[in-house]
N, C-alpha and C positions, 0 to 999 in steps of 0.2 A: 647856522650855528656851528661853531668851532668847538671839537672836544680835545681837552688836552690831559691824556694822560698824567697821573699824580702819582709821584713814586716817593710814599712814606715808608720810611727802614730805620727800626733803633740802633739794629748795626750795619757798622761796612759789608760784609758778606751778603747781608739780604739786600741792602743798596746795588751792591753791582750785577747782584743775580737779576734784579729787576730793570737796570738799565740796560744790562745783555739782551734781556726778551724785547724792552722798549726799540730797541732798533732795528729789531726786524720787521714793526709795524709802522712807526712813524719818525716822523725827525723835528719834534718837537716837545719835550717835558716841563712838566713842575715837580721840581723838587724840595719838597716838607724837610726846614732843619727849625727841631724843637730843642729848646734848653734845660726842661725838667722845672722850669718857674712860672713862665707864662702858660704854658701847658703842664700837665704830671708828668708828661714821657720825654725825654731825652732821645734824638738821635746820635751819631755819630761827630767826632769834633770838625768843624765846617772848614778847618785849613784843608782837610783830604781831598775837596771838592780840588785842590786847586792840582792834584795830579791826575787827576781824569782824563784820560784821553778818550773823545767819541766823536762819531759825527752826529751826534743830537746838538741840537740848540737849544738851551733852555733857560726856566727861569727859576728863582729861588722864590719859597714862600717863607720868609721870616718870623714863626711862633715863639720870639723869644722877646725878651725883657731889654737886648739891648741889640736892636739891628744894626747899627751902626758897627758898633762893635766887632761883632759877627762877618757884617759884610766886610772891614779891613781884611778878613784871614783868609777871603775866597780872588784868588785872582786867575780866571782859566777863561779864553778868548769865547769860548761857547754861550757863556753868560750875555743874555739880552736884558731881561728885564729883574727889578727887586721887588718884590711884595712886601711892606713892612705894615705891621696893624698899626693903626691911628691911637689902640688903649695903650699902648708899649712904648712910642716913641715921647721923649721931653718936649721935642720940639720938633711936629711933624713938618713943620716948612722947612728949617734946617735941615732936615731927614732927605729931606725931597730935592732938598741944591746940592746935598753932597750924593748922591746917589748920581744926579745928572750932572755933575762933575767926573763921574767914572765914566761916561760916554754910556751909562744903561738908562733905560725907563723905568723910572717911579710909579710905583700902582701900591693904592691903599687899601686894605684890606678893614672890612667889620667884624666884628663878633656877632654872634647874633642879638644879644642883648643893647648892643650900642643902638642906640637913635638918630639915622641917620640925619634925619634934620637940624641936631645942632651942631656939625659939622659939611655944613654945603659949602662954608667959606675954604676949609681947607682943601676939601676935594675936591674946588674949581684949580688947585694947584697940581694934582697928579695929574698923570697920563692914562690911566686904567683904574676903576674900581673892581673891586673883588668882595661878596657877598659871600660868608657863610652862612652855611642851611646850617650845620651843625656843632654842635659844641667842639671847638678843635682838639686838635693830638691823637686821635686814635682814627684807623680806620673801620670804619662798621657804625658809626657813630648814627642814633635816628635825625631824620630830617623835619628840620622847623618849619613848616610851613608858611607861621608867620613872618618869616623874612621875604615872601614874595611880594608884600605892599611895600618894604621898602626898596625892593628892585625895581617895582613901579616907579614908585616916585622919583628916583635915582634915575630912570631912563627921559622922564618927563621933563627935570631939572638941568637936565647934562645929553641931549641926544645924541651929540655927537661920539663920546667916549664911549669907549669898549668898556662894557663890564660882564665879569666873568660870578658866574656862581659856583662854590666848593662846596659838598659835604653832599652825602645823600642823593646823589643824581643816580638815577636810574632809566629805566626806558619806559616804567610807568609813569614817572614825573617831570620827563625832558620837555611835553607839549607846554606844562602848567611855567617851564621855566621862561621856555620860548616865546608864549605870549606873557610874560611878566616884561619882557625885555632883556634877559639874559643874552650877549653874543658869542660866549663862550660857556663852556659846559667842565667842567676840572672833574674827572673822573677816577679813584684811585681802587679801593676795594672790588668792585662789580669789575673791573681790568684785570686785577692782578689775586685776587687771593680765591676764584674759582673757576675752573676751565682753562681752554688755552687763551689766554691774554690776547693773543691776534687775532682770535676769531671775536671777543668779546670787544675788542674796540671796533672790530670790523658793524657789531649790530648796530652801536651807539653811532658810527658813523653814516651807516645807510638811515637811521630813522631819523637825526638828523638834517640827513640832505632832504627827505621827505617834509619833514617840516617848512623847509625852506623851500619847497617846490609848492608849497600850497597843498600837498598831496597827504591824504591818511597813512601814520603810521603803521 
């Protein structure tokens, strides 16, 4: 299982303070841009992304109302992948050929409320799923449980594709994730808003690799 740090900031100052600390642990992020519609909270306007300079590589997670949109304003070569929700886009195949027209990867993301079942048809068209545990926009947010049958079923339908789970991940609930079929673990709060961040992804990473060694946490 793959953990990839989550850096949600309503403004630029806490954004860059969080992607300063991000690089001296790893070289890969998600970064959370909300609009204040699809979620309550607003971060930062999404053109800024495009003067960043860092050696992270990362991806965007789209909590807004028009990712399309959105994604026009961000152009910075770091950018791999776009997260855009399946409730937010008009027309998530459209979504999905103009995104893979910017040379990035398409990954659909759930709410928790959505039913992943009657959308299998469109998320045979992404490249990655993303599974929130928790009601998005904020960090601290409690974790849903019930979205672990649909990561079941999600791994059962789609073995091949990487899906990641947001919201809630801890190190008491990384095993439940890992046998649901989680490949990635999106970790934002438990990283960054207590302790030193390097050592806190350091734990999620060692238990982790346990997991995948077959070995007890």
């Amino acid at each position: 299982m793959k953990i990839i740090p989550a850096i949600l900031a309503e403004t630029w100052d806490d954004f860059l303070v969080r992607m300063r600390q991000a690089e001296v642990f790893t070289d890969y992020v998600q970064i959370d841009l909300m609009d204040g519609k699809f979620v309550p909270a607003a971060s930062f306007p999404p053109e800024m992304l495009s003067r960043v300079v860092t050696r992270l590589r990362f991806e965007i997670h789209l909590m807004v109302d028009d990712p399309i949109g959105y994604l026009a304003q961000i152009k910075n070569p770091a950018l791999e992948k776009v997260i855009f929700h399946i409730e937010a886009a008009t027309d998530p195949l459209d979504a999905i050929s103009h995104i893979a027209e910017r040379g990035l990867k398409a990954a659909l993301a759930f709410r928790p409320e959505t039913e992943f079942s009657d959308m299998t048809g469109i998320a045979e068209q992404a490249g990655d799923l993303l599974f929130l545990t928790v009601d998005p926009g904020r960090y601290g947010s409690p974790f849903r449980p019930e979205v672990l049958k649909k990561i079941q079923d999600a791994r059962k339908t789609f073995p091949d594709k990487t899906i990641s789970v947001d919201g809630g991940v801890s190190l008491d609930n990384l095993e439940r994730l890992w046998h649901a079929g989680a490949d990635c673990a999106v970790v934002g709060s438990r990283i960054f808003l207590k302790g030193e961040p390097s050592a806190n992804y350091r734990l999620f990473v060692e238990a982790a690799s346990k997991l995948k060694a077959g070995t007890p946490a």
